[in-house]
N, CA, C and O atoms as a GROMACS GRO file, in nm:
protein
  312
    1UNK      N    1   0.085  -0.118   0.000
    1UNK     CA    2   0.000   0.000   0.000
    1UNK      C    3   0.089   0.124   0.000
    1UNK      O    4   0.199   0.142   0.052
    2UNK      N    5   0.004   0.212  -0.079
    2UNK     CA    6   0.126   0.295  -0.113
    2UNK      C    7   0.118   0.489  -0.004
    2UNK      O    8   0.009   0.533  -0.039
    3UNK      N    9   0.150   0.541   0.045
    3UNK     CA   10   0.176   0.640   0.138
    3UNK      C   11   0.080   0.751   0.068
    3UNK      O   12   0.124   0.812  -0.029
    4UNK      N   13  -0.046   0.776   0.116
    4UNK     CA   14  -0.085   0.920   0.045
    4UNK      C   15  -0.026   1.026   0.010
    4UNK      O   16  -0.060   1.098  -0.083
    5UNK      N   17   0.103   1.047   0.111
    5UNK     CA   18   0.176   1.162   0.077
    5UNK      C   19   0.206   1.169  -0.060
    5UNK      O   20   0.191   1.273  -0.124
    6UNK      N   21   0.265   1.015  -0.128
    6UNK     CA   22   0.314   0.994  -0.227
    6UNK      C   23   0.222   1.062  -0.376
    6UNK      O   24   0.254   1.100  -0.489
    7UNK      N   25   0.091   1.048  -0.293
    7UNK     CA   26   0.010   1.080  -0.436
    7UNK      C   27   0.027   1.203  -0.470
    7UNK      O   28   0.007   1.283  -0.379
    8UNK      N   29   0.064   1.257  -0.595
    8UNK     CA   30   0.033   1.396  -0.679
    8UNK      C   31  -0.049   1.494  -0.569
    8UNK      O   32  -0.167   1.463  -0.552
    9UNK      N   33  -0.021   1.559  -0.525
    9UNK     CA   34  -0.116   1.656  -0.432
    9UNK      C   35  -0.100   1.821  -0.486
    9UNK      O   36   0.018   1.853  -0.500
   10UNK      N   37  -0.173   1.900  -0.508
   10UNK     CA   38  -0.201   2.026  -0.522
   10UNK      C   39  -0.119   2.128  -0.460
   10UNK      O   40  -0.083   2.235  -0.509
   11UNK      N   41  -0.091   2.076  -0.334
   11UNK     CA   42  -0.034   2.141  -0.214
   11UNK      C   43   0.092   2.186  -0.208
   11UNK      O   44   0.162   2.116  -0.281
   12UNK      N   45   0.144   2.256  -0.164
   12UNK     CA   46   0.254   2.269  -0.138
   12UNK      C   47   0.317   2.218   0.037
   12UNK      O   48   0.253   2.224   0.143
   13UNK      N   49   0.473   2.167   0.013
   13UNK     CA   50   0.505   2.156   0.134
   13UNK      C   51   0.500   2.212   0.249
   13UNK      O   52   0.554   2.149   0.340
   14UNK      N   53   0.447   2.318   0.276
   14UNK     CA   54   0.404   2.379   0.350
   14UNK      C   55   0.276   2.379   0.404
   14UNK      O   56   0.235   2.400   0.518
   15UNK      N   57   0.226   2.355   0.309
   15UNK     CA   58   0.053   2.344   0.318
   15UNK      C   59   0.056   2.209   0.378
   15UNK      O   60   0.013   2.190   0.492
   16UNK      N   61   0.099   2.123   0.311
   16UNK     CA   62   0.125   1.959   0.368
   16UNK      C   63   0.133   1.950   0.508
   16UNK      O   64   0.064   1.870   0.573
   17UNK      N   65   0.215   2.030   0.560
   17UNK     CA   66   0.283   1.998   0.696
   17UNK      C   67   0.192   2.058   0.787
   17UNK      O   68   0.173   2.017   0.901
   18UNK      N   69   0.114   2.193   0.714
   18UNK     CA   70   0.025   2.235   0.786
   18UNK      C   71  -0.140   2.113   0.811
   18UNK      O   72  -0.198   2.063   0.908
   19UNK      N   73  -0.149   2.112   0.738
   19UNK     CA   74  -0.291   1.978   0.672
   19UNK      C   75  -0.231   1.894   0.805
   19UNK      O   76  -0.304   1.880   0.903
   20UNK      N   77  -0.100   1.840   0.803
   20UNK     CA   78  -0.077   1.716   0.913
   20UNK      C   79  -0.073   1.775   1.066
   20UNK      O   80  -0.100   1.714   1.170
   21UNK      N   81  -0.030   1.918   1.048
   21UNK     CA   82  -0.046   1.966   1.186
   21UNK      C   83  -0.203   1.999   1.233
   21UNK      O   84  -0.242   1.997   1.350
   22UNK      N   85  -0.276   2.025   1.129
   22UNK     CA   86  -0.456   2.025   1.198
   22UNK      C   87  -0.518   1.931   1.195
   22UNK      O   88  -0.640   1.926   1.214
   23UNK      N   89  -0.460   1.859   1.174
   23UNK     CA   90  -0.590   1.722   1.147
   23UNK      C   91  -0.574   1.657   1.316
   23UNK      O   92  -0.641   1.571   1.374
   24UNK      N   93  -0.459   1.737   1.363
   24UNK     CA   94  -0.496   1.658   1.551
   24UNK      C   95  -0.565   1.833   1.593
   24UNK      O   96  -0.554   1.950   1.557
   25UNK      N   97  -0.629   1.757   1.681
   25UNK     CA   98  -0.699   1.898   1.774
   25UNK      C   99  -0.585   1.966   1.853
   25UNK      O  100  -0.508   1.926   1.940
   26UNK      N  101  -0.601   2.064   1.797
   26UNK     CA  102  -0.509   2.210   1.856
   26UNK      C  103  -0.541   2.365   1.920
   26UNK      O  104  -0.509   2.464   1.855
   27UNK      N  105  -0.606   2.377   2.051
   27UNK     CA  106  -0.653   2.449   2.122
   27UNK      C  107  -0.629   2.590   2.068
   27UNK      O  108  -0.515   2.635   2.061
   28UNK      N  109  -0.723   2.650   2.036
   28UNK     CA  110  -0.747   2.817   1.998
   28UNK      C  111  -0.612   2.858   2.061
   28UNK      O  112  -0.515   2.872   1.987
   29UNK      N  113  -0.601   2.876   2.193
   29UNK     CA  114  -0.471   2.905   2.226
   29UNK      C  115  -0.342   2.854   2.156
   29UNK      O  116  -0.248   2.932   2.141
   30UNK      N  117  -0.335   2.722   2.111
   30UNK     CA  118  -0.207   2.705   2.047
   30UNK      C  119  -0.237   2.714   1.848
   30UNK      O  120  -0.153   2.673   1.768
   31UNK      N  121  -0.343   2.763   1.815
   31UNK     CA  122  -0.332   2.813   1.714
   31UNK      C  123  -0.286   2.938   1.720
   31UNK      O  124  -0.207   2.968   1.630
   32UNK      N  125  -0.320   3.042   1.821
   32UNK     CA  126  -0.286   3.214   1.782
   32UNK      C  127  -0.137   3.144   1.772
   32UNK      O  128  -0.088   3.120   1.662
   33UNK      N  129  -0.046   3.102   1.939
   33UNK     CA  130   0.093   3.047   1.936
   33UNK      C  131   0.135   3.063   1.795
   33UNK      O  132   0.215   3.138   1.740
   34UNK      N  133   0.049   2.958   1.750
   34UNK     CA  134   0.146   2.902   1.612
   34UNK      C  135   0.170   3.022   1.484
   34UNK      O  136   0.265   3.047   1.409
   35UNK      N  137   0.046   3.076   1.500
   35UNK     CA  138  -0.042   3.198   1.373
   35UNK      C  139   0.104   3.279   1.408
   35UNK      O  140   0.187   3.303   1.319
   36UNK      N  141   0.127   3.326   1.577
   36UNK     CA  142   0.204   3.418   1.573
   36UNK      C  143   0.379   3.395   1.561
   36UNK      O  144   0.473   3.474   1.555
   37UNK      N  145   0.367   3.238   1.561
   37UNK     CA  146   0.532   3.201   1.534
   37UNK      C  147   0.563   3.234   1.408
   37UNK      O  148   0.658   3.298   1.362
   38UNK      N  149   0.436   3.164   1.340
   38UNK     CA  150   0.413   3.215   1.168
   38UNK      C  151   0.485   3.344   1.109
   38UNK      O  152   0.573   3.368   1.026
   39UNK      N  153   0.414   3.405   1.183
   39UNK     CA  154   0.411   3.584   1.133
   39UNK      C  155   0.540   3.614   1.144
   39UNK      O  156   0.611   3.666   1.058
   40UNK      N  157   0.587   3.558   1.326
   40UNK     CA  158   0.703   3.688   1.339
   40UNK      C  159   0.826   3.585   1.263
   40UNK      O  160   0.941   3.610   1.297
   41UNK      N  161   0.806   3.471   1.163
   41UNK     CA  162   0.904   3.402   1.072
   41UNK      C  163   0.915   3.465   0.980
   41UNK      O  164   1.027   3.500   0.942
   42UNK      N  165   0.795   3.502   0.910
   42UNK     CA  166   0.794   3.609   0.787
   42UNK      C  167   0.845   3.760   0.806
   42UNK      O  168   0.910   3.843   0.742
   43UNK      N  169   0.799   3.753   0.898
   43UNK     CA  170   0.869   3.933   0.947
   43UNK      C  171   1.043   3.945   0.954
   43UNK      O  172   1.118   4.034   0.913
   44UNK      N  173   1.066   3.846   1.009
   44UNK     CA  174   1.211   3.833   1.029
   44UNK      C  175   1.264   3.766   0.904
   44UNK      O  176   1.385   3.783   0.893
   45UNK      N  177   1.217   3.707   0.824
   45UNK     CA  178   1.287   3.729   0.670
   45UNK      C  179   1.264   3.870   0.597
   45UNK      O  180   1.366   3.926   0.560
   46UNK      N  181   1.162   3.922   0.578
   46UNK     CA  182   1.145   4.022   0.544
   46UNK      C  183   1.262   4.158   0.564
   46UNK      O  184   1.321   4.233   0.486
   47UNK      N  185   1.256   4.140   0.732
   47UNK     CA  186   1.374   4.237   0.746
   47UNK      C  187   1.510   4.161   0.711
   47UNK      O  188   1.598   4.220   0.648
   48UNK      N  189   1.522   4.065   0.741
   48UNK     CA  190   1.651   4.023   0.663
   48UNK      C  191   1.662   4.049   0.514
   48UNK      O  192   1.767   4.094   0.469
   49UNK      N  193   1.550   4.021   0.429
   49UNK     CA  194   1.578   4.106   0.274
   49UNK      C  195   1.630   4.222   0.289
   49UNK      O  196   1.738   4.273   0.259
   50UNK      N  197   1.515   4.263   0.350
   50UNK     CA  198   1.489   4.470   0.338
   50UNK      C  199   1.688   4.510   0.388
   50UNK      O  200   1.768   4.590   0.339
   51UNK      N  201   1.698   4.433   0.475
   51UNK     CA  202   1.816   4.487   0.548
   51UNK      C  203   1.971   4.398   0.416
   51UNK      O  204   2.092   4.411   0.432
   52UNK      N  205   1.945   4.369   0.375
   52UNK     CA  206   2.053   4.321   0.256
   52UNK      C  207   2.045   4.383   0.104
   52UNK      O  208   2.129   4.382   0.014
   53UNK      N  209   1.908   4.438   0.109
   53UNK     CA  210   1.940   4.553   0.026
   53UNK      C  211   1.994   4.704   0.002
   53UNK      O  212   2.050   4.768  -0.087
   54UNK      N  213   1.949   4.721   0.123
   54UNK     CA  214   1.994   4.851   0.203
   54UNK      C  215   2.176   4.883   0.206
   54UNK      O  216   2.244   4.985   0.194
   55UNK      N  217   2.213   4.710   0.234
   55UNK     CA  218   2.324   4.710   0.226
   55UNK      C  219   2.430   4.736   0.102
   55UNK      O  220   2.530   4.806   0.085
   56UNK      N  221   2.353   4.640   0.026
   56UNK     CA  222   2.359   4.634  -0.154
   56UNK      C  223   2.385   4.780  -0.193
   56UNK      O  224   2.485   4.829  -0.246
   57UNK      N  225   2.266   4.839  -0.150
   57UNK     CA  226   2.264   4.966  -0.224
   57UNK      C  227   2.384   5.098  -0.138
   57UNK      O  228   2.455   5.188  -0.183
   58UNK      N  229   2.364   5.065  -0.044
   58UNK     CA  230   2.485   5.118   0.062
   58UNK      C  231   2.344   5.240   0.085
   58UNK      O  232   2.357   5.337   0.011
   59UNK      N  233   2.281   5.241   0.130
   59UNK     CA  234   2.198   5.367   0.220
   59UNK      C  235   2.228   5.331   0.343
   59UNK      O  236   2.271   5.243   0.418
   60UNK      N  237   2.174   5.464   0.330
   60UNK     CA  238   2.176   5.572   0.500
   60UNK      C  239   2.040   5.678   0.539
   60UNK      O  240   1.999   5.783   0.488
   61UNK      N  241   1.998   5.594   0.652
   61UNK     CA  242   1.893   5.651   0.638
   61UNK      C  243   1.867   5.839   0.680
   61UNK      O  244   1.773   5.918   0.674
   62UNK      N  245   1.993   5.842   0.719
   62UNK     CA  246   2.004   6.014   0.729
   62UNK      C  247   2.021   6.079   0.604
   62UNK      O  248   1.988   6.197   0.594
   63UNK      N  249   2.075   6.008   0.492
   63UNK     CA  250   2.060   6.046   0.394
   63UNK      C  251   1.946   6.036   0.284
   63UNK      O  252   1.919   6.098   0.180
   64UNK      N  253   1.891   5.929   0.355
   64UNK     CA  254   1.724   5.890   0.253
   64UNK      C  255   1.605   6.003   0.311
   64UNK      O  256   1.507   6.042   0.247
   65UNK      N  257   1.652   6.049   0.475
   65UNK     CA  258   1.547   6.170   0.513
   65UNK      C  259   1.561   6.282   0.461
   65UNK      O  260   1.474   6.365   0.486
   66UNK      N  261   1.662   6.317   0.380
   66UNK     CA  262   1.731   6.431   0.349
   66UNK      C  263   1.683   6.457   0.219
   66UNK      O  264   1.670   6.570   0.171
   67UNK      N  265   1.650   6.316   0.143
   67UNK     CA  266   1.604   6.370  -0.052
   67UNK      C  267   1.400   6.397   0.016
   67UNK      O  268   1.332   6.364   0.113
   68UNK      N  269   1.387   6.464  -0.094
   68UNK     CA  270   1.317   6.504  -0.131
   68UNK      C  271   1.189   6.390  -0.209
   68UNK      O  272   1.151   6.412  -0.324
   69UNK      N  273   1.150   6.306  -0.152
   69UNK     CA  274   1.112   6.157  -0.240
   69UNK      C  275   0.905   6.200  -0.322
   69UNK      O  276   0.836   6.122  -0.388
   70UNK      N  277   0.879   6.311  -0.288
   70UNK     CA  278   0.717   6.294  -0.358
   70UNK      C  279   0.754   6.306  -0.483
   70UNK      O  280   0.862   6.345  -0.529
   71UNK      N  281   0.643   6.264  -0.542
   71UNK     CA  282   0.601   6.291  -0.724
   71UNK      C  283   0.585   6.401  -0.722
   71UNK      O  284   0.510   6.453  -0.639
   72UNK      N  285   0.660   6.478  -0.826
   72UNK     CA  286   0.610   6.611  -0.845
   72UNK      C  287   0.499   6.600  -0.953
   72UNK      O  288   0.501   6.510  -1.038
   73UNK      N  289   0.408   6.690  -0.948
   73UNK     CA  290   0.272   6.684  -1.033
   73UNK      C  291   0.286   6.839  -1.108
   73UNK      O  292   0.341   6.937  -1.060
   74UNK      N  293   0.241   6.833  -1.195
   74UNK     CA  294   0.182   6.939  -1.280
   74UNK      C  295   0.075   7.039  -1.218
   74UNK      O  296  -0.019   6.988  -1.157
   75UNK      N  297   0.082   7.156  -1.230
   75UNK     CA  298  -0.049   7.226  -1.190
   75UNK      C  299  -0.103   7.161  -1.322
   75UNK      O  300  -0.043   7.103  -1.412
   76UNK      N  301  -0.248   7.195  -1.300
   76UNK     CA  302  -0.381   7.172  -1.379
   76UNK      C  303  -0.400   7.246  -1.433
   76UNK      O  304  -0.402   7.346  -1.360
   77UNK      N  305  -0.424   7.276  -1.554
   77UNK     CA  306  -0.488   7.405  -1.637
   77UNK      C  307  -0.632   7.399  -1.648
   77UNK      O  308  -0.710   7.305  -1.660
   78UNK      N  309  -0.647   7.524  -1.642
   78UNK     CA  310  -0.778   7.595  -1.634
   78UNK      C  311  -0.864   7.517  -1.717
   78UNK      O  312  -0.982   7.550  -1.732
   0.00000   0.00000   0.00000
């Protein structure tokens, strides 16, 4: 007999692992837990990008307060 995992699934590995982590009962309380381990995983890659570009590009943020960054617009004619 062959392992369901094995079959062609839609899912991604992530999704997978999630599917195997709900299918046991997991108390409201240890869902936020998890929701919020979730989040602050993504957050902390995020700033790890944000912060390796910054680098890349060599900014400074005393110098990024300093330009001038809106769209300039056109007046409107009458």
């Amino acid at each position: 007999m062959s392992n369901p995992l094995d079959i062609k699934q839609p899912f991604s590995n992530i999704q997978l692992e999630l599917l195997k982590l709900y299918s046991e009962k997991v108390s409201d309380e240890d869902l936020l837990a998890i929701k919020s381990l979730i989040s602050k995983y993504f957050l902390e890659r995020a700033k790890d990008e944000a912060d390796k570009i910054w680098k890349e590009k060599n900014w400074n943020s005393k110098e990024l307060l300093k330009k001038h960054r809106r769209t300039p617009y056109r007046k409107q004619q009458p």
